[in-house]
C-alpha angles and dihedrals in degrees: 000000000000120000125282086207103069115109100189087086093233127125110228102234102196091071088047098044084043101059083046092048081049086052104049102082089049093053089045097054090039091052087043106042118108149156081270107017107053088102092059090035083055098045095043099051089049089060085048097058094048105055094032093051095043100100083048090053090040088053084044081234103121117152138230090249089051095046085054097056100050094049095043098052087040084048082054105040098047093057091049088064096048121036122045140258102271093040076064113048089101089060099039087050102042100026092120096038089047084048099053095046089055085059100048097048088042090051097045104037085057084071092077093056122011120348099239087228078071100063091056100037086056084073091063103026128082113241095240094071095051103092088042114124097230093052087049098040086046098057099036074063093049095044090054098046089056096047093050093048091056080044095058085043091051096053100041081043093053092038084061091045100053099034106032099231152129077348089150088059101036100044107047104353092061105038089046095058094040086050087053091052094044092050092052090052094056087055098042105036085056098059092027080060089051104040089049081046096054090044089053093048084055114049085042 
C-alpha cells in the first residue's frame, strides 16, 4: 500500500501503520467473539473504532474500511441491547463469520472503484504518484491479498460453525496465522515492486 514509485528506498511507515490501525477493531472482535462473548467483542471493537479513527473524524479523512467498522459494531451493539437472546442465536453462531465476510466484500468490492490500500497509501505517498501504474497496480495486489485472506476466514469460520468442528482452529489458530501472513506480505510485495522498478530503470 506504499508507492512503487519511490526511489529513497524507505518505506513510508504512516500508510502501512494506518491500514493496521483500520484493521484493529476487526481483529479484536474477531479474538474476542464467542458463543458468549460476541456482545463485549462488539462492543469492544466499536470503541475501538471510535478512539482509534478519531484523528481520521477530526481531519474529516475517514476510509471506507473505517466507516465500515463503526456502522457495523454499532449495527451489532445495538442489537445486542435490543433483541433477545434467541432472536440472536444466528448471530451469536455465525458473528465472526458475518465479520470476516464484511471485510472481504468491502475489500473486494473496493477494487471497482478505489483499492482501499489506496486510501491509506495516499498519507504517505506524494500526489503525483498517485495515477502511476505501479502504485495502482501495487495496491490493487495488496487489496486483493487482504480480501482473500477475510474470505478464507469467512469459509473455515462458517465450516466450524456448521459442523462443529475443529472451531478452535478454525476460528482464531488459523486467521491468526493467515493475518500474519497477510501482514508480512504488505510489508514485503511494496518494496519487492520497487526494488524490481529500480532494477528495470537500470538496466533500461
Amino acid at each position: 500500500m506504499v508507492a512503487a514509485d519511490r526511489t529513497d528506498g524507505k518505506a513510508p511507515s504512516s500508510g502501512r501503520s494506518g491500514i493496521f490501525l483500520g484493521f484493529a477493531p476487526w481483529i479484536i472482535f474477531d479474538v474476542v467473539a464467542g458463543p458468549s462473548t460476541w456482545k463485549l467483542a462488539a462492543l469492544t471493537a466499536l470503541i475501538a473504532s471510535l478512539v482509534l479513527n478519531l484523528p481520521d473524524m477530526r481531519r474529516g479523512s475517514l476510509k471506507v474500511l473505517e466507516i465500515t467498522g463503526m456502522l457495523f459494531f454499532a449495527v451489532i451493539s445495538v442489537l445486542a441491547l435490543v433483541l433477545d437472546r434467541q432472536d440472536l442465536l444466528w448471530l451469536e453462531t455465525y458473528a465472526q463469520t458475518l465479520a470476516s465476510t464484511v471485510i472481504a466484500v468491502v475489500a473486494l468490492g473496493s477494487l471497482a472503484f478505489t483499492p482501499f490500500t489506496e486510501q491509506y497509501a495516499r498519507e504517505s505517498v506524494p500526489r503525483e504518484h498517485w495515477d502511476s501504474p505501479l502504485f495502482r497496480r501495487t495496491n490493487r495486489v495488496l487489496t486483493a491479498v487482504w480480501g482473500g485472506v477475510f474470505v478464507l476466514i469467512a469459509l473455515f469460520g462458517l465450516f466450524a460453525a456448521r459442523t462443529g468442528h475443529h472451531g478452535d482452529w478454525l476460528n482464531w489458530v488459523v486467521p491468526i496465522v493467515l493475518l500474519v501472513l497477510a501482514v508480512k506480505f504488505t510489508a514485503w510485495y511494496p518494496e519487492h515492486v520497487r526494488a524490481g522498478a529500480r532494477d528495470a530503470g537500470r538496466v533500461a
